[in-house]
C-alpha positions in Angstrom: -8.8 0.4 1.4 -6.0 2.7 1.3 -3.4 1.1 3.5 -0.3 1.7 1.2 -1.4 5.0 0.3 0.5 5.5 3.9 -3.0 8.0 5.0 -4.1 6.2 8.0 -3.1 6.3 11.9 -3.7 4.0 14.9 -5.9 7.0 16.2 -8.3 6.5 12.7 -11.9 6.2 13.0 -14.4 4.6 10.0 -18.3 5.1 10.0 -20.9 2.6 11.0 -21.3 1.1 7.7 -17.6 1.0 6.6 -16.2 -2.8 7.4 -12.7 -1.1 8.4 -14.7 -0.3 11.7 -13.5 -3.5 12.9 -9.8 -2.5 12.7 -10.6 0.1 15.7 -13.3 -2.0 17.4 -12.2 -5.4 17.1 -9.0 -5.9 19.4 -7.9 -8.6 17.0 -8.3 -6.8 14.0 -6.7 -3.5 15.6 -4.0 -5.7 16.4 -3.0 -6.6 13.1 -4.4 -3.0 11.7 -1.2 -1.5 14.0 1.1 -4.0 12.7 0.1 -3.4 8.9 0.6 0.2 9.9 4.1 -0.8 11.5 4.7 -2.5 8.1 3.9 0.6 5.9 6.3 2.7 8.2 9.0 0.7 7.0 8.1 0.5 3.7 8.0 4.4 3.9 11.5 4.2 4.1 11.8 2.7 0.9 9.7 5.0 -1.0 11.9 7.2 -3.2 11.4 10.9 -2.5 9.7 11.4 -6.2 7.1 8.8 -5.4 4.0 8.9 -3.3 3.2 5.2 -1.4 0.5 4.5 -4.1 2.7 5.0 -7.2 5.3 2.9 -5.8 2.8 0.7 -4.5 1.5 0.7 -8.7 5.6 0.6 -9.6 6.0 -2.9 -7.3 3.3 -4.8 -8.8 3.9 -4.1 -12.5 7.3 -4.7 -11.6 6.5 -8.2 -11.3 7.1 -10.5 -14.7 3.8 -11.9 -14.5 1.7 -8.2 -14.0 0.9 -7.2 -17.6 -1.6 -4.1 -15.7 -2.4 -3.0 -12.8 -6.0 -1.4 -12.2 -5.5 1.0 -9.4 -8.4 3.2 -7.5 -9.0 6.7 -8.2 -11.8 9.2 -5.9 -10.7 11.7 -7.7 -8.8 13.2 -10.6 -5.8 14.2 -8.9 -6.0 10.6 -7.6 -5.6 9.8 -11.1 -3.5 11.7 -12.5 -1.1 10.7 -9.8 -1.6 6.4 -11.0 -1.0 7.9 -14.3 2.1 9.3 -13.4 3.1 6.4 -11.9 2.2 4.1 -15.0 4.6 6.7 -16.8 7.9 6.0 -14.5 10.0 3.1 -14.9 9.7 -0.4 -13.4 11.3 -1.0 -9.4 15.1 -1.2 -10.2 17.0 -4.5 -8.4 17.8 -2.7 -6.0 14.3 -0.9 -4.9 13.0 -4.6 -5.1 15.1 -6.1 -2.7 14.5 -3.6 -0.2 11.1 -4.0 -0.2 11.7 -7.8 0.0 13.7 -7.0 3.2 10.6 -5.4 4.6 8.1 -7.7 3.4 10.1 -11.0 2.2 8.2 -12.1 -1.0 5.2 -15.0 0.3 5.9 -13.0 3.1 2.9 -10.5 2.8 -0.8 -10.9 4.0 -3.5 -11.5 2.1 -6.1 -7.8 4.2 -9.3 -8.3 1.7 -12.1 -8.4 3.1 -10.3 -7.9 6.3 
C-alpha cells in the first residue's frame, strides 16, 4: 500500500484494477486519503535524517514489546536491502516514541486495509 513509505501525493493516480483508485475517485475515500497524507507529513517530521519512512515505519512496530518480527514488503532488492538495514538499527528510543504518539496518540491510528 505504501502510505508510510511517504511516496504518494494528493495529485496520485492508480490503474483500473488497483483498489486505491477509490482514494482519487471516491470523495469519501479521498477525503481520508488527504488526511492520512496530512498524517504522514507530520510524521515526516519525526523521521530521523538516517532513516527513510519505511525503516522507521519497520523501527516503530518492532519497537513494540509484543512485536517479536515484522514482515515488511519488498518490489525489489534495494527495497530490501533497505528493511534489512532497518532490522539492523536499534529499537525507537523513548523519546522517538513519544513523538510519534504526539502525532498519532497510540489507539489513536486507523485501521486503512482494505481501504
Amino acid at each position: 500500500m505504501g502510505l508510510l513509505t511517504d511516496k504518494f501525493s494528493p495529485e496520485d493516480s492508480f490503474p483500473e484494477d488497483d483498489f486505491r483508485r477509490a482514494w482519487i475517485e471516491d470523495p469519501d475515500e479521498h477525503a481520508q486519503f488527504v488526511a492520512d497524507l496530512d498524517t504522514v507529513a507530520r510524521l515526516r517530521a519525526v523521521v530521523p535524517p538516517d532513516d527513510t519512512m519505511a525503516q522507521f515505519a519497520l523501527r516503530f512496530a518492532i519497537t513494540h514489546p509484543a512485536v517479536t518480527t515484522v514482515i515488511p514488503g519488498a518490489r525489489n532488492r534495494k527495497q530490501a536491502g533497505s528493511n534489512t538495514a532497518a532490522g539492523r538499527r536499534p529499537p525507537l528510543s523513548a523519546t522517538e516514541v513519544a513523538a510519534v504518539d504526539a502525532v498519532v496518540p497510540p489507539g489513536g491510528g486507523r485501521k486503512i486495509w482494505p481501504a
